[in-house]
N, C-alpha and C positions, 0 to 999 in steps of 0.2 A: 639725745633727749630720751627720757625716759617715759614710758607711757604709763601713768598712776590706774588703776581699776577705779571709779566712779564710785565716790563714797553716799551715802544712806541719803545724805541733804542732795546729792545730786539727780538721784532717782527720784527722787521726792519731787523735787521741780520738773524733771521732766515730763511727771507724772501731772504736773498744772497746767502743762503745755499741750497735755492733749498725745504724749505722746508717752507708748506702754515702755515699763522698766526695761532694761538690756537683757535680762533672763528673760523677760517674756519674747520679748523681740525673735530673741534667738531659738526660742522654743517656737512661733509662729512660723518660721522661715523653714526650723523640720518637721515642722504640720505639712507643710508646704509642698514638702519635698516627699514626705511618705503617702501625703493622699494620691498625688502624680503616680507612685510605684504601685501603689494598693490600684488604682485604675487601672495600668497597665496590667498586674497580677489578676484583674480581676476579668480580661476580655483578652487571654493572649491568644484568643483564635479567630480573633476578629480579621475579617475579609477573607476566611480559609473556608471550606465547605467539606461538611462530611456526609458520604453517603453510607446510610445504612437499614438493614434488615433484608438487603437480596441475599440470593446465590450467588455468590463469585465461581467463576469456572477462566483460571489466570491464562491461560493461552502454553503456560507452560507445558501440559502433560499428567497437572499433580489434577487429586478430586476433586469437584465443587466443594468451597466452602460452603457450610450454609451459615444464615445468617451471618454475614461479613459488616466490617467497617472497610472504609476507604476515606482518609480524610488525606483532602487535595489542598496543597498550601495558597500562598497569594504569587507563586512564581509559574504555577500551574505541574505542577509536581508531586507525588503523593508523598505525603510526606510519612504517616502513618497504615497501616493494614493488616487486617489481624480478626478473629472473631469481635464481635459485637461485644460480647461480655469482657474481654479485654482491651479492646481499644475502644479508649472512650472519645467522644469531641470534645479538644478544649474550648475551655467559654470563652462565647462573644462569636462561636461558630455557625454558620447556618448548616442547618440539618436537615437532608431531604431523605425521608423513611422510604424506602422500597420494598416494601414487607410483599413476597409474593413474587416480585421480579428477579431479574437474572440478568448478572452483567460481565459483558463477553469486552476479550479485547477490541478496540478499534479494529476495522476489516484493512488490509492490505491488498489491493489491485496490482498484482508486479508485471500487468504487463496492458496497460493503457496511453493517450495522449490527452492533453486537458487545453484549455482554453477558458475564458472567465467564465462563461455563463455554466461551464461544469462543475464546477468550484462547490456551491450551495446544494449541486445534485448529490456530489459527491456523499457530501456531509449526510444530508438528510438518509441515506442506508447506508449510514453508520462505517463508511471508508472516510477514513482519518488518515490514509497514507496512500501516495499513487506515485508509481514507481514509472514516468513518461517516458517513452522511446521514440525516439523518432521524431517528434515534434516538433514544431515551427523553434528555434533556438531562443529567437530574442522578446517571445513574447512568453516561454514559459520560463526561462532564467527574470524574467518583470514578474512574473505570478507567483514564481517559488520567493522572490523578495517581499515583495506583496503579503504574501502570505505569512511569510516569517518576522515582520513585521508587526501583524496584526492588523493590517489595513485593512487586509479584507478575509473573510471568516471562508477557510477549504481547509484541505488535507495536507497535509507536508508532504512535499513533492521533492521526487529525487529526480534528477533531471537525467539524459543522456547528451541531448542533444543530437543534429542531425544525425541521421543513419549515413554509416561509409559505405558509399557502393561504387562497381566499377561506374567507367562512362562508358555511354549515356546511362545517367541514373534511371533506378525505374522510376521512382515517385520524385515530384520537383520538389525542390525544397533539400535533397540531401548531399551532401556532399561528396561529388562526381570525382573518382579520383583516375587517373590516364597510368599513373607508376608507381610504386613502390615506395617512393621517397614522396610521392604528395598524399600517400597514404598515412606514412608515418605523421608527415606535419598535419595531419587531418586529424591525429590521434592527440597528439601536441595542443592541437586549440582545444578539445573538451578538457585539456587541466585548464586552462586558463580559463575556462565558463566556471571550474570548480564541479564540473558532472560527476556524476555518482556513477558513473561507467560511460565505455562507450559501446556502440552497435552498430556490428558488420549486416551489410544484407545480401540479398540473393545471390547479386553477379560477383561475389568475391570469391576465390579461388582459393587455394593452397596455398599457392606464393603471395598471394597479398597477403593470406590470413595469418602466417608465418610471418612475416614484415611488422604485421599489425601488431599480433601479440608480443613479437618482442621490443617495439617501442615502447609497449603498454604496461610490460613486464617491469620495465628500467623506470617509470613513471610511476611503477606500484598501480594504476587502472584496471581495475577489472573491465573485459570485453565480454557482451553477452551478442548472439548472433540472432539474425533469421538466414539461416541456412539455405543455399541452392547451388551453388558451382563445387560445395563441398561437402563430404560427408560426415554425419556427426563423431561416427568414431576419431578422426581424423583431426579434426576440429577439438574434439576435448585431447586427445594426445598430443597438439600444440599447443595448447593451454587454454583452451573457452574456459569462460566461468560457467554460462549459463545457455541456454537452447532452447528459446521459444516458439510457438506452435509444435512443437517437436519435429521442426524440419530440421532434414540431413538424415532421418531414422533411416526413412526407406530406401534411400541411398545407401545406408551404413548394410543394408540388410537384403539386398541382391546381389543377384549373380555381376552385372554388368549394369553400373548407373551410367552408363554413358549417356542413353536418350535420355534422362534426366538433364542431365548438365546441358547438353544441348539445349532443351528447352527452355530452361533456366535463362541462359546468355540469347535466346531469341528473343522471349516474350515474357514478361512476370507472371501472366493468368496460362501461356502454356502451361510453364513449368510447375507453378500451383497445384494447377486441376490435373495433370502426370500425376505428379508426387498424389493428391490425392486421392485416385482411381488406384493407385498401387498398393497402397494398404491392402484391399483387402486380398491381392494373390501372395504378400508375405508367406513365405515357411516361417513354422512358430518357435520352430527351434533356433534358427538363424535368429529371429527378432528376441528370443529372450537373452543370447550370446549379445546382441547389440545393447541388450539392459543390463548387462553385467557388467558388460568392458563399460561404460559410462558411468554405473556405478562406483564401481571399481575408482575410475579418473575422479569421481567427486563433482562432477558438473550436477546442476541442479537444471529439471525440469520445469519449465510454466507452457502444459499442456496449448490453454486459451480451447477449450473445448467447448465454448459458448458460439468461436469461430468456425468450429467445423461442423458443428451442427445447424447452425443456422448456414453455411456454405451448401450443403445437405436437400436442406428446405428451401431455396434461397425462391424458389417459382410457388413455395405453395402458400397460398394466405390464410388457409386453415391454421399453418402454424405460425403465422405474421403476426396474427392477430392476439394471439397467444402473449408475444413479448411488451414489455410492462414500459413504454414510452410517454408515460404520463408528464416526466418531469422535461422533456424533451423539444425544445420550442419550437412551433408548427412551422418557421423560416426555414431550420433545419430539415426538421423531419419532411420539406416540399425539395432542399437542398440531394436529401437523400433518393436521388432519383433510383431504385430496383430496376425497373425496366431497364432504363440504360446500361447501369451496371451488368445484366444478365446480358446483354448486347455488345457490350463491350471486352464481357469473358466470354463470350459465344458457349455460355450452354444450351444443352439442348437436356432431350429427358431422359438419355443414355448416359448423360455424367451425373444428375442427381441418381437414377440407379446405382450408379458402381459406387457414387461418392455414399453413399445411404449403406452400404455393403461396409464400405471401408470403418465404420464406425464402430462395430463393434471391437476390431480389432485394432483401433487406435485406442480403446476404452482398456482392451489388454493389457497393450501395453505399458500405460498407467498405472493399472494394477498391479502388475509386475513389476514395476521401477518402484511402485513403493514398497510392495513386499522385502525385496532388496536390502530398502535402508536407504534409496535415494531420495532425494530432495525433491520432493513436488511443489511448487509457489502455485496459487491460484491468480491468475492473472484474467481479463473478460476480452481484451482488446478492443475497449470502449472508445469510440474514435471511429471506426469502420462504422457504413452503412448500417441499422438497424440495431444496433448494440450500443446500450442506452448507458450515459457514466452511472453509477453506483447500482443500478438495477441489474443489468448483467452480470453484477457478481454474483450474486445470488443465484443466478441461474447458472454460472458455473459450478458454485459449490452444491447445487444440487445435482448437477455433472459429474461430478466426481462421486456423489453418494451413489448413481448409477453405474459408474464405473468398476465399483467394488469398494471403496472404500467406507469407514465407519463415519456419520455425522461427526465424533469428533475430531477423527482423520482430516477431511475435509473441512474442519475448521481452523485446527491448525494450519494447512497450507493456506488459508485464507488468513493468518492472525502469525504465528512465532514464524514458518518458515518462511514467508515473504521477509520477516525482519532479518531471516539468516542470508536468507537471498542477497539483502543490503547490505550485509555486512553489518549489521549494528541489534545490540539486543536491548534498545531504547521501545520499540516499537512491535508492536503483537505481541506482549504481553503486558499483564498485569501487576505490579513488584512496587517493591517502598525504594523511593529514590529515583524510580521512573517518572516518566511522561504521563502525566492524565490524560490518557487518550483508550473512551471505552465507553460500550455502547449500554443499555438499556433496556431489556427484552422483555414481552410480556409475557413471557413464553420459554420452556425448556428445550434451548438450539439441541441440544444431546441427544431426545427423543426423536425430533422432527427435525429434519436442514431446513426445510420451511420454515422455523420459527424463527430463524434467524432475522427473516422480512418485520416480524410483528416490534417496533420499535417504537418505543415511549419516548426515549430520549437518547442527546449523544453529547458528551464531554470529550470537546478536542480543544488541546494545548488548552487545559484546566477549566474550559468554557463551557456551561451547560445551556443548552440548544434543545427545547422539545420540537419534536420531529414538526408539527405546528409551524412551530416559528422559523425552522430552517424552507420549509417549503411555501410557508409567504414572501419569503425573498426572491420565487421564483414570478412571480406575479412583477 
C-alpha cells in the first residue's frame, strides 16, 4: 500500500478538529526537542561545583597559583583547573569564591589507626586520607567499606590489617605467628582483606622477615615494618618498603645491637625505651652511613615524631596540656589511663632525661634522610594514648618544620609523599582528573606550618564540609 501525503482538504479538516496541520505538528515535536537541548546547553554544570579566587599551592612541588579555578564534577572529581581567567564555571554551576584563602591538598596521616568516632575528627583537620596499621581487622576493612560507600563522611582509608608478630604477640589483636610458614599464610590473608600492605612488628627477626617479604614479593604486597629483632639496614636490603617510628636506625647504627634484640623479644616497652635512650650516644657518622644505605635501598621514612616527643614528655603536664584533644571524647580521653601507662613502661625521670637527649638526634636524622632525597611520609600515630586523630598531625608537621625542614617540605610529606608512600598519585595532590580531596586555609601554610590548623573548609570525595559542620558531628 502506498502512503498518499495528505492533500490541502485534508489539512483543512483536520484543522476543524482541533487538530494543527502535519507541518506544524512536526515542527512542534522539534520545538520540543530543541527546547529539551537548549536546557541542557544551558546548565551543563549543573550539580558540579567550582571553587574559585584562592591560592592553589597543588601538593606537587610547582608555585602557588594565585587566583585559581578548581571545578569539581558530580563524580567528585575535578574535572577542570587552571587560573581563574581561563577556567571558567560552566552554567548551572555552584560557585563558592575564596578570594583571600589558600587551598592545600587533603592531609595524609601514613601512619595512624581509626575507629568510627575518628572518622569526622579526621576530616575536620583536613586528613582526607589515613593510612591504618595495625588495627582491629574487621572493624576497619567495615569503615574503609563504610566510607567508600558514602555511608558515612572520613577519610579514605588504606588498610594493613593486623600487625605480624612473633608469639606471644606483643599487642592483642595481632597476628601471633610460631613459624615461617604461618607467617607467610599470615601475609596471604591481608590479600584476601585486599590491604594496602602489610606490617611486621617488633619480635620479627631476619628469618621471618626474609620468609615474609618473599611471600609478599610473589603477591606483589608491599611490607612496611615497626622494627625490633631487626635492623633497618637489613630490613631494607630484604626488601621493606617502608620504616615506621624509625625503628631498627639505632640498631643499623651500633657497634653491637645485641641488647637491643634481647630487649626487644623480652618486653615491647624494654626494647622501646633501649632503642630510645640510645639515640642520643649514636656516632654521627655511622648514623648518616645508615641514611644513605636506606636511601640508597629507597625505603621511605614515617618518622611519627609526634610519638617521640610526647614519649619524651609523657610525666609532664606542662606539655599535656599543650596537646589539642578537643575533638577527643571524655570515655576515651578517662580510657587513656597516663599514670598507668607510665607504670606499666616503668619510667622513671632518668629515661625522660636521656629520652629528651635523644631528640635532637633523632630530628637529625630526618634532616639528613631528607637532604638525601629520601622519602619522609608524615604519619601522627594517632591511636596511642594522648595523640589525638587529625590534631596530631599538625603537630607532627610542625615537627618536622623543627626538625630542619622547610613549611613546604613538611607539607609535602604530609600531602604528595604520603600518596607516594601508597603507592598511588590519586591522593596529596591537587590535578585535573584527580580526586577532590583539598582543604581550605585561611591562611598561607608556606609562611607558617601553623597555618595549616586555620581551616575554613574541607572537600573530601568532592563533599564540601565547613569545618562547623564537620565538628557538629561530634556532638
Amino acid at each position: 500500500m502506498i502512503t498518499r501525503p495528505l492533500t490541502e482538504r485534508q489539512e483543512e479538516q483536520n484543522g476543524q478538529n482541533g487538530l494543527p496541520p502535519l507541518a506544524h505538528r512536526f515542527c512542534l515535536s522539534c520545538l520540543s526537542c530543541l527546547t529539551c537541548l537548549m536546557l541542557l546547553s544551558c546548565a551543563p554544570g549543573k550539580g558540579m561545583t567550582a571553587y574559585v579566587g584562592a591560592t592553589l599551592w597543588d601538593g606537587t612541588g610547582a608555585p602557588p597559583l594565585h587566583d585559581a579555578a578548581i571545578v569539581v564534577d558530580r563524580a567528585g572529581h575535578i574535572a577542570r583547573l587552571g587560573p581563574a581567567v581561563e577556567v571558567k564555571p560552566p552554567r548551572g554551576a555552584t560557585v563558592v569564591r575564596l578570594d583571600g584563602r589558600w587551598i592545600i591538598p587533603g592531609l595524609v596521616d601514613a601512619h595512624a589507626r581509626v575507629a568510627r568516632w575518628t572518622l569526622a575528627r579526621f576530616l575536620a583537620y583536613g586528613v582526607t586520607a589515613v593510612r591504618d596499621v595495625g588495627g582491629p581487622q574487621d572493624s576497619a576493612v567495615a569503615l574503609r567499606a563504610a566510607v567508600s560507600l558514602d555511608s558515612v563522611p572520613g577519610p579514605r582509608l588504606y588498610v594493613s590489617g593486623p600487625a605480624i608478630d612473633r608469639a606471644p604477640a606483643t599487642w592483642p589483636g595481632a597476628a601471633a605467628v610460631t613459624t615461617t610458614e604461618e607467617a607467610r599464610k599470615a601475609v596471604d590473608a591481608r590479600v584476601l582483606i585486599n590491604a594496602a600492605e602489610a606490617q611486621v612488628y617488633s619480635k620479627i627477626d631476619s628469618t621471618f622477615l626474609a620468609n615474609i617479604l618473599d611471600e609478599a614479593s610473589t603477591l606483589q604486597l608491599p611490607v612496611m615494618g615497626h622494627l625490633g629483632a631487626v635492623d633497618a639496614v637489613t630490613a631494607a636490603r630484604l626488601g621493606i618498603r617502608a620504616i615506621d617510628h624509625m625503628s631498627g636506625v639505632v640498631q643499623a647504627s651500633v657497634a653491637n645491637p645485641t641488647a637491643i634484640y634481647q630487649a626487644h623479644a623480652a618486653d615491647f616497652f624494654a626494647g622501646w625505651n633501649l632503642e630510645e635512650r640510645t639515640w642520643a650516644t649514636l656516632d654521627t657518622a655511622r648514623l648518616d652511613e645508615t641514611a644513605a644505605t636506606l636511601q640508597r635501598a629507597g625505603v621511605a621514612i614515617v618518622p611519627t615524631l609526634a610519638l617521640h616527643e610526647l614519649w619524651a614528655h609523657l610525666e609532664d603536664s606542662t606539655y599535656l596540656v599543650t596537646l589539642d584533644l578537643s575533638g577527643v571524647p571524655q570515655a576515651v580521653q578517662d580510657a587513656w589511663d597516663v599514670p598507668d601507662l607510665i607504670a606499666r613502661a616503668q619510667l622513671g625521670y632518668d629515661d625522660y632525661f636521656a629520652f629528651r637527649r635523644s631528640r635532637p638526634v633523632e630530628d637529625r636524622f630526618v634532616r639528613m634522610y631528607h637532604r638525601l632525597g629520601g622519602l619522609v611520609a608524615a604519619g601522627s600515630d594517632a591511636g596511642v594514648p594522648m595523640i589525638a586523630p587529625g590534631s596530631s598531625l599538625h603537630d607532627e608537621l610542625r615537627l618536622l618544620v623543627a626538625a630542619g625542614l622547610t613549611p613546604q617540605d613538611a607539607l609535602l610529606a604530609g600531602t604528595r609523599d604520603g600518596g607516594r608512600l601508597l603507592n598511588t598519585d590519586s591522593i596529596g595532590v591537587v590535578r585535573e582528573g584527580g580526586v577532590a580531596d583539598f582543604v581550605i586555609l585561611a591562611a598561607n601554610p608556606l609562611e607558617a606550618i601553623a597555618n595549616t590548623r586555620k581551616i575554613d573548609a574541607v572537600v573530601a570525595r568532592g563533599a564540601y564540609w565547613t569545618e562547623e559542620e564537620l565538628r557538629a558531628m561530634w556532638r
